[in-house]
N, C-alpha and C positions, 0 to 999 in steps of 0.2 A: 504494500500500500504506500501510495507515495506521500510526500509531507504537502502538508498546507503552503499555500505561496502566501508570504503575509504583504502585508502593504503599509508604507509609511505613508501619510499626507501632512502637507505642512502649511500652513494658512496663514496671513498676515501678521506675521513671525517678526520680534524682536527682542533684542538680549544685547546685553554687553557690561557696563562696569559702572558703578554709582557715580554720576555725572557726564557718563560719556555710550551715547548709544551704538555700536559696533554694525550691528545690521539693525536697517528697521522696513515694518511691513513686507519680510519677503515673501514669497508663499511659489512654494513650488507641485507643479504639476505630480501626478501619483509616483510615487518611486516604488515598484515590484521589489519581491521577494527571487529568486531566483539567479540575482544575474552580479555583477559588481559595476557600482557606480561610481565615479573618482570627480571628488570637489577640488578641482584647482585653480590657482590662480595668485597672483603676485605675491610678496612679501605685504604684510596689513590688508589684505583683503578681507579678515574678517573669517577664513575659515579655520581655527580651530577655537574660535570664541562660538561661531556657530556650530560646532560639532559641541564642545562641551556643553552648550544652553539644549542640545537635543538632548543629551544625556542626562539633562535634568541636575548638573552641577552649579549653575549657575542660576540666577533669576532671572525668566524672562516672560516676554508677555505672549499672545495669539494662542493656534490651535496646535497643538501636537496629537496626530492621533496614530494607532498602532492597531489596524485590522478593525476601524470603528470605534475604536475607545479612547475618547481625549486621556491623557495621559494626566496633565496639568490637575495637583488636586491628589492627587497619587500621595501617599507614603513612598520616603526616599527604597525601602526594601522592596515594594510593589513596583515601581517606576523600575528598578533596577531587575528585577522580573522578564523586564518587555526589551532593555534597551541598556546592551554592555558598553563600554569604552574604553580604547586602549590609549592611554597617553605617551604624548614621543619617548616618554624616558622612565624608567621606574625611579621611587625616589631612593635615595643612597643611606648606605648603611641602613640596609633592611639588613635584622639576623635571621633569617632563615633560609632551607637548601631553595634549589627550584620547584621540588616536588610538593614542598609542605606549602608554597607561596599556592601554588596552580590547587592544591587542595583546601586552603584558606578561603579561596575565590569560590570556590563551591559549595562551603560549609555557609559562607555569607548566604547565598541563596540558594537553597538546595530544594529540587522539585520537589514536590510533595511524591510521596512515598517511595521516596529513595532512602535505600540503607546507607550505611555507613559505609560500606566494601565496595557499593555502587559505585560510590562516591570515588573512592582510593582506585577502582578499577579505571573509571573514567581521567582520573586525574594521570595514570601511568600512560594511558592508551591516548592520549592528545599529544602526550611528551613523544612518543614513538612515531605518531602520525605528521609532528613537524621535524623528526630526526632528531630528537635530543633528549631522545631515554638516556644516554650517556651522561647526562646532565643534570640527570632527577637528584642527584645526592650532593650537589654542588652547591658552595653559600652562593648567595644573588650577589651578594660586594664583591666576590672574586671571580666575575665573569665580565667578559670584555663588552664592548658596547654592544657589537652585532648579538652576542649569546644574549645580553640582558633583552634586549627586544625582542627576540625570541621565547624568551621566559613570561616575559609580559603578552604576549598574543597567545603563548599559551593561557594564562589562568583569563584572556577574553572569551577565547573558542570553548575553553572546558565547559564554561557557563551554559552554550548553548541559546542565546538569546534568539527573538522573533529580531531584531535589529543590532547587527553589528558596524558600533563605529570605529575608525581605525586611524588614526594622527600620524602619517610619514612611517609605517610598520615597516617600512626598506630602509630608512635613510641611512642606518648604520653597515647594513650588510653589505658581502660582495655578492656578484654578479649572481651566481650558482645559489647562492640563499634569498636572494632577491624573486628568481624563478620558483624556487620551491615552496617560498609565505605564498605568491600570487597563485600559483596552481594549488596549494592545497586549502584556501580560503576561496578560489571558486569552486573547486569539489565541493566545500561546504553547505559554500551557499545553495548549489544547486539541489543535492542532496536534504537539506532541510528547509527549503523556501525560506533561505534569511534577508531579510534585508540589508545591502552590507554597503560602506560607504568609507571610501578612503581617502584621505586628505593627500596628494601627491605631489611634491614638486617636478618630479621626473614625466614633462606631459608626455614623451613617448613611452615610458611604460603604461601610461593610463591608456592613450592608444593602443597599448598592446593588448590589453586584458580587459577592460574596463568595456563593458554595452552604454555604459551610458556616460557622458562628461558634462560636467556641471563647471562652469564657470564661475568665478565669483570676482568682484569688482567694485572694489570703495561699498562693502557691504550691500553689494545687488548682484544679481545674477546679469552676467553679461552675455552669456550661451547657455544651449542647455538643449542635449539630442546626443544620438550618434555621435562616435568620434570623428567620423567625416562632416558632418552638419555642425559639430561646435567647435573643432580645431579647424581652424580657414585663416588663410592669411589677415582676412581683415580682421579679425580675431587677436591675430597677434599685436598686431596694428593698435590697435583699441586700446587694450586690455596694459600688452607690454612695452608698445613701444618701441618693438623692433620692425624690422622686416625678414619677414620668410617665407619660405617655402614649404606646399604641405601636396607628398607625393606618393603614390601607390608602390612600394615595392614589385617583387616577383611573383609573390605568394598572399598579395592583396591588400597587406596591414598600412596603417597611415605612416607616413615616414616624414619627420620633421626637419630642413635644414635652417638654419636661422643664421642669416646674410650682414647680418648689421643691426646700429641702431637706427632709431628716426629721427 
């Protein structure tokens, strides 16, 4: 039996910092369950002030809803039910190995009528699923940047959420672990109809993986479709300021060359 495709919707949306509003009235078109979608766009654009205000870390105003149910009004345990988040970095001098962090993250919200073993099972079998069973027994302070982010996308994916949000989940990695977060977080997604949403500055990996690319811009959305329909010269234009080029490979995918400033 296959899983539920869930759905975010997001409605005249704002959040940002006591005195200073970050985004305001944004509201974007339905975001499916199924597929990966990458919010990017310049330095201050406003996307991961708007990822954490989805995550319900911050205070903000409008509609958030998850399969029908405004969110907003939630208890922080129930909101965190519907909608995980991985931030760029875990915080430092955490004392615990990887295994107890990714099991920590599930004992916080743990489905109703799951054991304890469930629990510890799932928590080993996510570390395995990103390659770093090797790394269950390891402290978090004595791992290098790329493993720490690793460690932390594990204890996002353990959770299992209807919406995963994801803050720069590559930035640390190299090439070869950059491919194995993007391919086993769309396995995920498609597998459990999540809704998944990642913050990227790398727009040709977003083109690579990504169904859908969201632009963001001075707190608006400046695009928003296909990687071919939001990545376009004038786009870059717009948005960054340069000049480029936006071209098909051999094998179909958006290929970005970026020529200059404006």
């Amino acid at each position: 039996m296959s899983a539920p495709v869930h759905r975010l919707s997001v409605a005249d949306y704002s959040v940002g910092y006591p005195g200073r509003h970050v985004v305001s009235g944004l509201s974007l078109p339905l975001v499916r369950g199924g597929a990966l979608t990458a919010l990017v766009g310049p330095n201050a654009a406003g996307k991961t002030t708007l990822l954490r205000g989805l995550a319900g870390l911050i205070r903000s105003q409008g509609s958030i809803e998850v399969d029908g149910r405004e969110l907003h009004g939630l208890s922080a345990s129930a909101y965190a039910r519907h909608v995980t988040y991985m931030p760029q970095a875990l915080p430092q001098r955490v004392a615990l190995s990887v295994y107890e962090a990714v099991l920590s993250a599930l004992h916080a919200t743990p489905p109703e009528g799951t054991s304890k073993a469930d629990l510890r099972r799932r928590a080993f079998e996510t570390l395995e699923r990103l390659g770093i069973g090797d790394l269950a027994l390891a402290p978090l302070d004595r791992l290098s940047g790329g493993q720490r982010q690793l460690a932390s996308l594990a204890q996002a994916i353990a959770r299992q959420p209807s919406v995963l949000l994801l803050d720069e989940p590559t930035s640390a990695l190299d090439l070869r672990y950059q491919l194995k977060v993007m391919s086993v977080v769309r396995d995920l997604a498609r597998e459990r109809g999540m809704v998944t949403i990642f913050v990227l500055h790398d727009i040709a990996l977003a083109a690579r993986w990504c169904e859908r690319v969201i632009v963001l811009s001075n707190g608006r959305v400046a695009a928003d479709g296909t990687p071919a329909e939001a990545i376009t010269p004038a786009m870059f234009a717009e948005v960054y300021g340069v000049e480029a080029r936006v071209e098909r490979c051999s094998h179909g995918h958006v290929q970005i060359m970026v020529d200059g400033l404006l």
